[in-house]
Backbone as a printed PyTorch tensor [residue, N CA C, xyz], in Angstrom:
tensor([[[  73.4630,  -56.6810, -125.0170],
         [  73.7060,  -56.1940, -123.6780],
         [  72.7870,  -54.9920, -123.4400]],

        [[  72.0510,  -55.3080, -122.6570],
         [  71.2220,  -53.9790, -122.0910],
         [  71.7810,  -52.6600, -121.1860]],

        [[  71.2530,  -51.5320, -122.1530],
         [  71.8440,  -49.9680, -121.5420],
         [  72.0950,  -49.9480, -120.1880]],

        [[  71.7290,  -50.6150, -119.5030],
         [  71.8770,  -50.2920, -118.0800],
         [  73.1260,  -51.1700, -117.5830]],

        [[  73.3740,  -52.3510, -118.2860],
         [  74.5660,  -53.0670, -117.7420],
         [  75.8860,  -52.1180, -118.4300]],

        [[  75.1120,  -51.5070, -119.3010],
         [  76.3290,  -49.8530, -119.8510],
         [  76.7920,  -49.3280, -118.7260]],

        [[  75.5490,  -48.8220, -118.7000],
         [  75.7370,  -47.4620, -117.4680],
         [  75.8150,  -47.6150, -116.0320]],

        [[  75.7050,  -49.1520, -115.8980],
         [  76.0610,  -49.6080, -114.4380],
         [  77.6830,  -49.7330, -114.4870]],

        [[  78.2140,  -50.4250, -115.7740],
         [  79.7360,  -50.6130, -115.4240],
         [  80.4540,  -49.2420, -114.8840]],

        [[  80.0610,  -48.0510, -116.1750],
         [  80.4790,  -46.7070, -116.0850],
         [  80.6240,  -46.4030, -114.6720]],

        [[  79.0800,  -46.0880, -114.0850],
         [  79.2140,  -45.9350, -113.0290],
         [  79.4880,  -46.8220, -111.7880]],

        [[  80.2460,  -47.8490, -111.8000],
         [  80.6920,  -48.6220, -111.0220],
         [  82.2980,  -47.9930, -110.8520]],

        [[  83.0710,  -47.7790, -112.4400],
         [  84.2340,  -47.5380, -112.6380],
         [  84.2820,  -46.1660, -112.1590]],

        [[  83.6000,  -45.3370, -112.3950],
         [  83.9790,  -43.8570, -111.6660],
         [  83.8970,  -43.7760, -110.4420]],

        [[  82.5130,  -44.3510, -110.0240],
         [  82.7410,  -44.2850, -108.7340],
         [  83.8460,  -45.0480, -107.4220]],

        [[  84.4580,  -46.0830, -108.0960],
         [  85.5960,  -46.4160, -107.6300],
         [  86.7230,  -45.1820, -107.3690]],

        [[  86.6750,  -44.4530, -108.9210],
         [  87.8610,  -44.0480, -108.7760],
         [  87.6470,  -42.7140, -107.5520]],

        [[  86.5350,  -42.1050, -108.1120],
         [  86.4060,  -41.1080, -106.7850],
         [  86.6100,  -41.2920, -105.8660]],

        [[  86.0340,  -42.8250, -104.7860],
         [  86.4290,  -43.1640, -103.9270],
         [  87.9860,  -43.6190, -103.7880]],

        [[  88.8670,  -44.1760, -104.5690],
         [  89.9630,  -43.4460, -104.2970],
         [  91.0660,  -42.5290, -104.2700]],

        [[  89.9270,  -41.3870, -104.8360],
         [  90.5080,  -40.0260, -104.6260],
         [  90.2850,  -39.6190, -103.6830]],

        [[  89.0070,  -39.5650, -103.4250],
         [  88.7830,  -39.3630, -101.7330],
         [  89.3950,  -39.9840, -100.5860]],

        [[  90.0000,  -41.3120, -100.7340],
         [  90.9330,  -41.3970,  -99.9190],
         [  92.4810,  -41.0300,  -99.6360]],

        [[  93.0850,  -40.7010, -101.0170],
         [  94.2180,  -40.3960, -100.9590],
         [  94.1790,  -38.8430, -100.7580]],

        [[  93.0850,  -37.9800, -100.8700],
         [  93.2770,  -36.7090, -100.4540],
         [  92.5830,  -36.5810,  -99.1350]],

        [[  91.9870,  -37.1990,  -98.5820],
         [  91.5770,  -37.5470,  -97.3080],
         [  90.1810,  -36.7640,  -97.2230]],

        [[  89.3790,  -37.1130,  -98.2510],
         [  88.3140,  -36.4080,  -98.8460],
         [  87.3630,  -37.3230,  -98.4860]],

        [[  86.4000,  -37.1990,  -96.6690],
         [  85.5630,  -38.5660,  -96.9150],
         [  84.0830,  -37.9150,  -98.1320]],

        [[  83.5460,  -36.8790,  -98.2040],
         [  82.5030,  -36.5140,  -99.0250],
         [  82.6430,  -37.3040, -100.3820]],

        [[  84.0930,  -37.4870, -100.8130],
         [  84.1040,  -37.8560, -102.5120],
         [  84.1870,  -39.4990, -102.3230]],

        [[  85.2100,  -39.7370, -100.7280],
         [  84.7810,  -41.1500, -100.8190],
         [  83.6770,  -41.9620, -100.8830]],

        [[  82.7670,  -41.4180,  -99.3880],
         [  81.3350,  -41.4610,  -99.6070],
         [  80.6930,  -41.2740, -101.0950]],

        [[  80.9560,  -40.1550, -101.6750],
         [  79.9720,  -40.0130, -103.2570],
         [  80.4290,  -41.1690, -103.8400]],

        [[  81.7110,  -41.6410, -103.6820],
         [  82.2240,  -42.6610, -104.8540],
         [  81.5190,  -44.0220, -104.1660]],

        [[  81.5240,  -44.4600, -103.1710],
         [  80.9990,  -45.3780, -102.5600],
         [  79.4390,  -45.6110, -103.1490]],

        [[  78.8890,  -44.3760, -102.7880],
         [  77.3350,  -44.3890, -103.7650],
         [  76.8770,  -44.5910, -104.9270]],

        [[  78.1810,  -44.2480, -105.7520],
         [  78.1740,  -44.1230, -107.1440],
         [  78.5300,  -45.5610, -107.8160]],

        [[  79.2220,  -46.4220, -106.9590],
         [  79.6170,  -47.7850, -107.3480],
         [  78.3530,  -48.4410, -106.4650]],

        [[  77.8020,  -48.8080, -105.8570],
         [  76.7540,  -49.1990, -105.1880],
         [  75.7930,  -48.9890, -106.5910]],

        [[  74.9680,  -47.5150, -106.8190],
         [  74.4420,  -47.4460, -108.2870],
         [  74.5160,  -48.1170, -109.2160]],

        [[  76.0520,  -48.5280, -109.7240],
         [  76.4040,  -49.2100, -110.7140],
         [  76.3100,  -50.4120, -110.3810]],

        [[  76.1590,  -51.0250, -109.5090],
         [  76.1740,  -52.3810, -109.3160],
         [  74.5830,  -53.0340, -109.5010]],

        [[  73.6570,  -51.6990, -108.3950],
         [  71.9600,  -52.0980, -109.2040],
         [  71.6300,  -51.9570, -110.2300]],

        [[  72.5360,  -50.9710, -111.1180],
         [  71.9410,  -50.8280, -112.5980],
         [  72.5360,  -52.5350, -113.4030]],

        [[  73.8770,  -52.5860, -112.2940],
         [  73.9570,  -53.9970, -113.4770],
         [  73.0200,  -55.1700, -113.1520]],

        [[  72.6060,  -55.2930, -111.9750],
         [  71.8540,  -55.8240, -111.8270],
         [  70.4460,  -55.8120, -112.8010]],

        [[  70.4070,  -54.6120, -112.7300],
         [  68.7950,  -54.7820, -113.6680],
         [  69.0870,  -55.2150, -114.9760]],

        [[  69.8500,  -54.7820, -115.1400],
         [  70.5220,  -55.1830, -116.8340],
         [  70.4030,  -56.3680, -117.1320]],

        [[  71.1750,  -57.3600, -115.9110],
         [  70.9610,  -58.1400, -115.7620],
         [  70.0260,  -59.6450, -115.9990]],

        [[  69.3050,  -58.8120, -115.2550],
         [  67.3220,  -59.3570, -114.9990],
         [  67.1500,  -58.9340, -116.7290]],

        [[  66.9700,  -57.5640, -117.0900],
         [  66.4170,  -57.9770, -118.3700],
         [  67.0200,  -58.4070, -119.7330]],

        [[  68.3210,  -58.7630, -119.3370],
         [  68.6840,  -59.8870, -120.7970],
         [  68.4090,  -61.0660, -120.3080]],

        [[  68.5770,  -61.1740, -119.3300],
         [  68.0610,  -62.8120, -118.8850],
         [  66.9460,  -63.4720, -119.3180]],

        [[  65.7410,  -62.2910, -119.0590],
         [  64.1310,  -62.0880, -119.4200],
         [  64.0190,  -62.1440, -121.5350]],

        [[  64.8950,  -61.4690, -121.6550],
         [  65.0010,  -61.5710, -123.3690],
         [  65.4910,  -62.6290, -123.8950]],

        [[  66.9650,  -62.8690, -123.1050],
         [  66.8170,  -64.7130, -123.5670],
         [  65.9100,  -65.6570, -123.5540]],

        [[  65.0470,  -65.7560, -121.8410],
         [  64.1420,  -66.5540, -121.6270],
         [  63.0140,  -66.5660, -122.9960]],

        [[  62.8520,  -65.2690, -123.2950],
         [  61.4450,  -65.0200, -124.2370],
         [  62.1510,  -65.4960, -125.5630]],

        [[  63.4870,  -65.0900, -126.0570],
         [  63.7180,  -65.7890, -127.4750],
         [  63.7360,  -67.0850, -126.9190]],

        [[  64.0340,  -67.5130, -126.2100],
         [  64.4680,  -69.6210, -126.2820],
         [  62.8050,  -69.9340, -126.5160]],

        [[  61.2780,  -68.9900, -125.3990],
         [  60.1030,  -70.0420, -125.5950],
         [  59.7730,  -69.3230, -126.9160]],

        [[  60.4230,  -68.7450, -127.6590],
         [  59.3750,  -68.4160, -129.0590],
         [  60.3890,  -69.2200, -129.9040]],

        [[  61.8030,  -69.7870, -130.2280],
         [  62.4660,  -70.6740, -130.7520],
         [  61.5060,  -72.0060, -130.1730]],

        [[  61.4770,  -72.1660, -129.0560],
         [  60.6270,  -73.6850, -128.7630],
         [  59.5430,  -73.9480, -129.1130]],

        [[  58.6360,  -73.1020, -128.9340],
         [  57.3380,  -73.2190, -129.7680],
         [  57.1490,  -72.7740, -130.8500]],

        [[  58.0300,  -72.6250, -131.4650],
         [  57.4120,  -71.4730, -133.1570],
         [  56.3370,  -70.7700, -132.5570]],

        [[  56.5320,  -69.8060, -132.3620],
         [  56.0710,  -68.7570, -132.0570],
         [  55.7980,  -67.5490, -132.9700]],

        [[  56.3490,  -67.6760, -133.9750],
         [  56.9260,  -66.8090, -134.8720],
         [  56.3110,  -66.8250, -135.8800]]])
């Protein structure tokens, strides 16, 4: 699992929660920050994403061709 699908969950999960701290204290600044902060986490998982995908792709053509 690539660092960023780490640090995308993290910051997916905090920033949830801020955002609903910011709503139950009627805090739109922390909702907003938390809103941003899960948005973040969602492109970092994204990239994470993209590059285990890219590392699988590259182990399967070096398993297919002996590459090695």
């Amino acid at each position: 699992m690539d660092k960023d699908r780490v640090q995308g969950t993290i910051d997916e999960l905090v920033g949830s929660t801020k955002r609903q701290v910011g709503e139950l204290t009627g805090n739109p600044f922390t909702q907003v920050e938390g809103a941003a902060q899960q948005i973040k986490g969602k492109i970092e998982n994204a990239i994470g994403e993209l590059k285990d995908a890219g590392e699988e792709r590259k182990a399967k053509l070096v398993h297919d061709h002996n590459l090695m």
